[in-house]
C-alpha positions in Angstrom: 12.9 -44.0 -60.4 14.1 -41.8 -63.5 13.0 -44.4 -66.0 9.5 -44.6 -64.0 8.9 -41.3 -64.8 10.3 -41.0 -67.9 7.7 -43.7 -68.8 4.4 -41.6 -67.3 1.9 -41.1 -70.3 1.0 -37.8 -68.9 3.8 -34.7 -68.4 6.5 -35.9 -66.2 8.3 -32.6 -65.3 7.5 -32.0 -61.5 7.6 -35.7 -61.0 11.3 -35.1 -62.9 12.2 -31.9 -61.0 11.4 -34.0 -57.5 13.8 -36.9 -58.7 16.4 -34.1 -59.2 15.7 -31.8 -56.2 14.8 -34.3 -53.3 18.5 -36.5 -54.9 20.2 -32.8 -54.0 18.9 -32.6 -50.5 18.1 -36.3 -49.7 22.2 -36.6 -50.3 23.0 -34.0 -47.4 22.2 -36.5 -44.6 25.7 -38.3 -44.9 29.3 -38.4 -46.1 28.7 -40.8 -48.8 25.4 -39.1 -50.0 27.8 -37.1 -52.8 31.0 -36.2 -53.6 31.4 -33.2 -52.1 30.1 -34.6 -48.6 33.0 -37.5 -49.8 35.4 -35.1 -49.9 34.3 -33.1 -46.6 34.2 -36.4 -44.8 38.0 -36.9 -45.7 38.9 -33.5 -45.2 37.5 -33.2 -41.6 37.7 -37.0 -40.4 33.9 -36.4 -39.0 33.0 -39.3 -37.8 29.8 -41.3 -40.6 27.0 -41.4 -37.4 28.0 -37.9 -36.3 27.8 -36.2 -39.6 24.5 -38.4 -40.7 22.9 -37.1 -36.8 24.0 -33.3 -37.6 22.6 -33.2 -41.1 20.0 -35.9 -41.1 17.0 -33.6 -40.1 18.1 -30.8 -42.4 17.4 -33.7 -45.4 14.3 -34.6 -43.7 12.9 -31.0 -43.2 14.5 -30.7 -46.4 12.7 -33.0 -48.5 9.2 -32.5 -46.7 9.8 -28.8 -48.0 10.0 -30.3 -51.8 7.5 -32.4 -51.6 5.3 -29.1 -50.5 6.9 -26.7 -52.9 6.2 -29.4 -56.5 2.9 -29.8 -55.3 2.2 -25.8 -54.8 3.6 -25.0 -58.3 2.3 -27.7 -60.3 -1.7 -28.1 -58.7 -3.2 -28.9 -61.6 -0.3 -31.6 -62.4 -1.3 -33.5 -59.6 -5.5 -32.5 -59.1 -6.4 -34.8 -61.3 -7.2 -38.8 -60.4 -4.9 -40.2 -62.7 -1.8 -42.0 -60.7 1.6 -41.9 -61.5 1.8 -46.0 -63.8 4.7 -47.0 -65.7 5.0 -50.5 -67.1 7.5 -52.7 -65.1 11.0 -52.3 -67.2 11.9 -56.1 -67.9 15.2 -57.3 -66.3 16.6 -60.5 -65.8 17.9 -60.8 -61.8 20.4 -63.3 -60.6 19.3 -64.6 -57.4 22.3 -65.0 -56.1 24.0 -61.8 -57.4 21.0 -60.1 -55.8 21.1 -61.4 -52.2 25.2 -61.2 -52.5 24.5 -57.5 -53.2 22.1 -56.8 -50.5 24.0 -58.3 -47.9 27.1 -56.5 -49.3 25.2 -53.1 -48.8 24.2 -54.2 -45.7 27.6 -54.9 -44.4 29.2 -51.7 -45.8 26.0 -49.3 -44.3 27.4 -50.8 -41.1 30.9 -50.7 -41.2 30.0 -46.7 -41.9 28.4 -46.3 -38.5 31.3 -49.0 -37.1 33.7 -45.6 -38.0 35.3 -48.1 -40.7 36.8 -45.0 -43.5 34.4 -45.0 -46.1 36.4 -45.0 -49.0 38.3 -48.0 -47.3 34.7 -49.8 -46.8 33.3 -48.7 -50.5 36.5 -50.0 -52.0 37.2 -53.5 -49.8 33.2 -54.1 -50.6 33.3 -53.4 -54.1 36.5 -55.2 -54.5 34.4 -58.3 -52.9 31.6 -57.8 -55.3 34.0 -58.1 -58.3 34.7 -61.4 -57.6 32.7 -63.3 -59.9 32.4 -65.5 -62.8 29.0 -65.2 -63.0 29.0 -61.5 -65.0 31.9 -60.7 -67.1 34.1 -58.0 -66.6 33.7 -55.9 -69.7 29.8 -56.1 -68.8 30.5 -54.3 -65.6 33.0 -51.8 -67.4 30.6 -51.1 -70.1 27.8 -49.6 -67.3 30.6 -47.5 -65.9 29.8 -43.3 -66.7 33.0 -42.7 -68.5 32.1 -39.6 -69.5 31.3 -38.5 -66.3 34.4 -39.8 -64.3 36.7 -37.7 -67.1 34.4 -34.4 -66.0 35.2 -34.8 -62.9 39.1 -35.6 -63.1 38.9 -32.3 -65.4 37.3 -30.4 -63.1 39.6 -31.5 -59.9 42.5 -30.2 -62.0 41.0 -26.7 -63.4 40.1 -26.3 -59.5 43.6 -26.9 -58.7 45.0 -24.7 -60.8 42.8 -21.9 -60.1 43.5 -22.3 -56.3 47.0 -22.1 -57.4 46.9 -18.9 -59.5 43.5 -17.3 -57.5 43.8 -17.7 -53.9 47.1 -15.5 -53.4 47.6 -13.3 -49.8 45.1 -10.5 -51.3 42.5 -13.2 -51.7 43.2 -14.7 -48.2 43.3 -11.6 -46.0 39.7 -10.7 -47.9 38.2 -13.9 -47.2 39.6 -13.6 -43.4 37.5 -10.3 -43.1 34.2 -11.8 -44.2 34.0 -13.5 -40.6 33.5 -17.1 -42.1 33.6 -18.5 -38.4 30.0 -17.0 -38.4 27.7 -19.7 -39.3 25.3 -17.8 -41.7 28.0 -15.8 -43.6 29.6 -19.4 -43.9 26.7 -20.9 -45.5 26.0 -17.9 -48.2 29.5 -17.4 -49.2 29.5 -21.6 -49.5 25.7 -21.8 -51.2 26.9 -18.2 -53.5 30.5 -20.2 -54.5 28.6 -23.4 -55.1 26.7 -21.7 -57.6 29.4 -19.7 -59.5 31.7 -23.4 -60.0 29.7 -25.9 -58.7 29.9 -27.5 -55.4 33.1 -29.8 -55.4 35.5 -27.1 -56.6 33.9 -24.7 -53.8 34.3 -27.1 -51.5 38.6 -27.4 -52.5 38.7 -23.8 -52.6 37.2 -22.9 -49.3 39.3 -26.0 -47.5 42.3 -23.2 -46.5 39.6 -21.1 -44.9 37.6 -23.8 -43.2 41.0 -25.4 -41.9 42.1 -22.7 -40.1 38.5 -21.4 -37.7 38.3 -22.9 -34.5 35.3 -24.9 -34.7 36.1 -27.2 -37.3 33.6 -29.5 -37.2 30.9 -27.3 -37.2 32.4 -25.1 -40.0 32.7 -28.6 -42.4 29.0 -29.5 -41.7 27.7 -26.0 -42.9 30.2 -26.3 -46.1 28.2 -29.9 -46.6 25.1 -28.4 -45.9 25.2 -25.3 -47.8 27.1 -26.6 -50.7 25.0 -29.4 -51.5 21.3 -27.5 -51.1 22.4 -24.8 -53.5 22.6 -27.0 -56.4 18.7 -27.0 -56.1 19.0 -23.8 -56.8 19.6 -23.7 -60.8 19.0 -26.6 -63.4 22.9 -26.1 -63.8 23.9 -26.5 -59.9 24.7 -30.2 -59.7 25.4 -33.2 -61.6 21.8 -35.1 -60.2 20.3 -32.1 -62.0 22.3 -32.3 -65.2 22.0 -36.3 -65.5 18.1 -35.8 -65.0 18.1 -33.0 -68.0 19.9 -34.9 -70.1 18.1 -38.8 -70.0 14.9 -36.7 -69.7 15.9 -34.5 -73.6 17.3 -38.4 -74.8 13.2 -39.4 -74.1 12.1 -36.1 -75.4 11.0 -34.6 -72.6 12.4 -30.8 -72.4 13.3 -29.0 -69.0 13.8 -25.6 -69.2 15.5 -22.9 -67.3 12.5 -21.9 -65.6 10.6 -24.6 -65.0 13.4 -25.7 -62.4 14.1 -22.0 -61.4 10.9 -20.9 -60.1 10.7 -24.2 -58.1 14.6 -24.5 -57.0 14.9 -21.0 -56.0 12.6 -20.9 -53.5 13.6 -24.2 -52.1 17.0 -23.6 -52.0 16.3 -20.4 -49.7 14.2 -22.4 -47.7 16.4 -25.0 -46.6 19.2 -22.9 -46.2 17.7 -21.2 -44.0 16.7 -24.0 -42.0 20.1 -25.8 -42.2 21.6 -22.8 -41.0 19.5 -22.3 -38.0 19.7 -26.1 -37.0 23.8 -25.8 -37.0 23.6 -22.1 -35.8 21.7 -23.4 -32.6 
């Protein structure tokens, strides 16, 4: 879909910012929809078809309130008659590679909702997949996001270390005071942290916190919720955001602060506000 737009002969920018923003709230609706929901789902041991019924209309309320916001900020973009047309990148396809695929993400999607552990599923499925001689290996390794993967090992281990030297008793006994077992302070002081060191080190750091309220479950779906619609919020508030920036700049197409701003702002208040209402019910 990036490279679709990326191709469109006329400006591509709201048809960029809703790759971005509907990936950020399309990925709330399950445990495997991004890392932080990954992590969450490990954490709390929510099981796949009750985390995907919780959070599955927020997406859906979530994405129909995109759709509506791009099209309200960018009329004249999409006024016009012309259509969105790219020409159809050329790819060779394996047959058989592409029916072995399909019935391998068939197979996984359902050992999900089986309660199967999805990094167990993820990694006995890939694992299958790898067993080929019909791609070589270094082919495989050479589409891997290198880059991207050392980010993220970086990351886990700043976030460590600040939980480490950050989150002494002071820092507890303030936290305890804010009344997190409250579902709307939960959900600001998630979508706030989310947005001061990105969403998977404010998920580690609030784990302590959410551990130790009552209603666990509950508390873990807000963090999911909250932390994942604020990255809508800035260009800089999650890595589907940064990856579209940056393969949009490689095709010269620039995305500036406030051309996501004064459409991600708005949205991300929106739907935090309605996933907070639909868990606080």
């Amino acid at each position: 879909m990036l490279e679709l737009t990326l191709a469109l002969g006329r400006r591509p920018v709201p048809y960029l910012l809703a790759v971005a923003m509907a990936s950020n709230v399309g990925s709330t609706a399950t445990i495997t929809g991004n890392p932080q929901n990954m992590m969450i789902g490990s954490f709390s041991q929510i099981p796949y078809t009750k985390f995907a019924l919780a959070l599955g209309p927020v997406a859906l309320a979530g994405l129909t309130v995109t759709v509506a916001l791009i099209a309200l900020f960018h009329r004249a973009e999409f006024a016009g008659d012309a259509r969105l047309e790219a020409a159809p990148p050329k790819a060779g396809a394996n047959r058989v590679l592409v029916i072995r695929a399909l019935l391998a993400t068939l197979i996984l999607i359902a050992l999900f909702f089986a309660g199967v552990v999805p990094a167990k599923a993820a990694i006995i499925i890939g694992g299958l997949l790898l067993l080929t001689r019909r791609v070589k290996s270094r082919r495989v390794y050479a589409d891997v996001d290198w880059s991207l993967l050392l980010m993220f090992a970086g990351l886990f281990i700043i976030v460590a270390g600040a939980q480490h030297a950050l989150l002494g008793p002071d820092i507890i006994a303030a936290a305890g005071k804010l009344h997190l077992d409250q579902v709307p302070v939960l959900s600001v002081v998630t979508a706030v942290l989310s947005n001061l060191v990105s969403n998977v080190p404010a998920v580690l750091m609030l784990k302590p916190f959410v551990d130790a309220l009552n209603d666990h479950d509950t508390a873990w779906l807000v963090v999911a919720m909250a932390s994942t619609l604020a990255g809508n919020f800035t260009v800089l508030g999650s890595i589907a955001n940064l990856i579209v920036v940056q393969r949009a700049a490689v095709s010269g197409v620039a995305i500036g602060f406030w051309d996501y701003f004064r459409v991600g702002a708005p949205l991300t208040v929106i739907t935090l506000a309605i996933g907070t209402l639909w868990l606080w019910r």
